[in-house]
MARTOR-242406 format. One line per 8 residues: number of its first residue (from 1); their letters; for each residue z, y, x of N, C-alpha, C, O, CB. Coordinates in pm, whole numbers, plus 50000, padded with zeros to 5 digits. Glycine has a CB too. Layout:
! residues N
NUM	A	Z,Y,X,Z,Y,X,Z,Y,X,Z,Y,X,Z,Y,X  ...
END
This chain:
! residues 54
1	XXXXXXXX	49716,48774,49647,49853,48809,49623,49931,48786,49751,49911,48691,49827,49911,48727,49506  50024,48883,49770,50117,48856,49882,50286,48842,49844,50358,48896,49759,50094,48980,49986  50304,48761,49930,50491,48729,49935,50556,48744,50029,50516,48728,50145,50545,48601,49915  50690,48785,49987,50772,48816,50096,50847,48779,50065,50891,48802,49952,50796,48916,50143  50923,48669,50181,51037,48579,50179,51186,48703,50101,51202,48819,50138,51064,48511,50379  51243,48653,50029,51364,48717,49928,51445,48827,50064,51474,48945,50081,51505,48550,49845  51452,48699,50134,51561,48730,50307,51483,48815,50404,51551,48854,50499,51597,48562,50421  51354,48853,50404,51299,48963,50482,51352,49075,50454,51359,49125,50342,51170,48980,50470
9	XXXXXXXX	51400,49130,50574,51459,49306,50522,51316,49394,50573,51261,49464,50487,51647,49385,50642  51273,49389,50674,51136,49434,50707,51034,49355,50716,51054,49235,50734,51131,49489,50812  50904,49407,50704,50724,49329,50654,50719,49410,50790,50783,49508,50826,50587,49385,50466  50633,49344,50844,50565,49286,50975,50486,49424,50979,50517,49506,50892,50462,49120,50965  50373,49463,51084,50283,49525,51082,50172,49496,50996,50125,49558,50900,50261,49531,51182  50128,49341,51079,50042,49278,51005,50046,49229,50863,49941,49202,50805,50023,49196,51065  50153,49217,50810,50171,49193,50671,50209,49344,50569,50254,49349,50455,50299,49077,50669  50173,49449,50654,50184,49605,50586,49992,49594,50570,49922,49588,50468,50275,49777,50730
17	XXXXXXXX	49959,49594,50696,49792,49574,50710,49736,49514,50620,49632,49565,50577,49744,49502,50818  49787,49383,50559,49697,49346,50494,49754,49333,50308,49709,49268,50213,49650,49215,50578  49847,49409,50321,49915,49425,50220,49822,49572,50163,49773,49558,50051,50086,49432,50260  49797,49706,50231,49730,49800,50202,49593,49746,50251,49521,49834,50297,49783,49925,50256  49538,49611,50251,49372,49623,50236,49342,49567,50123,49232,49562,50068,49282,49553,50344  49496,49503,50069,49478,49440,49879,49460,49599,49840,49365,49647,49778,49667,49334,49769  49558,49656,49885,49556,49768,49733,49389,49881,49780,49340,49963,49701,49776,49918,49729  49353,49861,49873,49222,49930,49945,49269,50082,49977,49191,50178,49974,49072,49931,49835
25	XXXXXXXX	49419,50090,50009,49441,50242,50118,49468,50182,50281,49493,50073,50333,49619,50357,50060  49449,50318,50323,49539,50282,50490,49646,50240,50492,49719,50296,50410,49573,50387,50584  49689,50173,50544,49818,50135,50632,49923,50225,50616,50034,50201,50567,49792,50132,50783  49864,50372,50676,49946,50459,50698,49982,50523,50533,50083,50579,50491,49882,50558,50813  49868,50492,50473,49905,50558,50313,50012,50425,50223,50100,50439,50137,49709,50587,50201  49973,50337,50268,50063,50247,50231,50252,50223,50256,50349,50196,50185,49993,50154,50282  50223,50255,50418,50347,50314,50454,50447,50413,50345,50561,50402,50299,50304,50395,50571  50325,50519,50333,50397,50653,50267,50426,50603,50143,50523,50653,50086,50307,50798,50254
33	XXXXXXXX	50359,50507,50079,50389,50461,49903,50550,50387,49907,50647,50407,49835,50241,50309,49831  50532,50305,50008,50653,50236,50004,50736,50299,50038,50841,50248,49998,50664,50136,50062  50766,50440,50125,50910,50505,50167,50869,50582,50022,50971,50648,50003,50939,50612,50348  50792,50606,49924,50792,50702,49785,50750,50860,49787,50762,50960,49715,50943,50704,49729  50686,50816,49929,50583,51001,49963,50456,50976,49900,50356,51042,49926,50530,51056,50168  50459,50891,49826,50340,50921,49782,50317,50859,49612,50313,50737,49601,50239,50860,49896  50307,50922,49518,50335,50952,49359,50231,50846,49304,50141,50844,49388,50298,51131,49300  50205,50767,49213,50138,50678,49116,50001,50805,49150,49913,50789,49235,50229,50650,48921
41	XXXXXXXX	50017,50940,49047,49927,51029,49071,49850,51046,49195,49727,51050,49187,49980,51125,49050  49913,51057,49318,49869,51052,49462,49775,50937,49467,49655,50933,49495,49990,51033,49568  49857,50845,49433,49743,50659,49444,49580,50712,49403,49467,50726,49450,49807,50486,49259  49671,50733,49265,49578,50756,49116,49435,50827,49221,49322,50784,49247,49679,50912,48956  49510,50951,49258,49376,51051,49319,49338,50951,49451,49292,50838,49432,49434,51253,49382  49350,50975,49511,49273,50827,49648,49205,50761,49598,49088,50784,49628,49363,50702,49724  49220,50675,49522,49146,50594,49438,48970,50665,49383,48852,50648,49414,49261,50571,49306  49024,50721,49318,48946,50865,49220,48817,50880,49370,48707,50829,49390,49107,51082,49185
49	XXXXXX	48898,50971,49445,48812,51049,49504,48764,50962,49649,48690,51017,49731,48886,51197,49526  48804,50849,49666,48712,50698,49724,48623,50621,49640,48600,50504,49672,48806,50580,49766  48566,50676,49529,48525,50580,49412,48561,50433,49360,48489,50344,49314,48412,50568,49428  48721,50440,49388,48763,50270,49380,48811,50277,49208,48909,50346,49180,48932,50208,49517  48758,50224,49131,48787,50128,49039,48923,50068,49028,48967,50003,49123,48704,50035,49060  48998,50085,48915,49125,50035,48886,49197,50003,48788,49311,49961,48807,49182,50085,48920
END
């Protein structure tokens, strides 16, 4: 599990990094979830078509 202090307005690089190796996407796909380019469905399929379990 990860935390982020209440008072952080921005997460680090390194705490994006290892924040998308919990959920098992890239960085860069992680990026896109958090600005909302990328849909539950979108996850959903990544997941799917990486054979990850969820």
């Amino acid at each position: 599990m990860t935390w982020v202090s209440h008072g952080t307005k921005e997460i680090s690089d390194k705490l994006m990094s290892i924040m998308a190796k919990q959920l098992k996407i890239e960085k860069s796909e992680f990026e896109d979830l958090v600005d909302c380019g990328i849909s539950e469905q979108d996850l959903i399929n990544i997941y799917l078509d990486r054979g990850i379990q969820f």
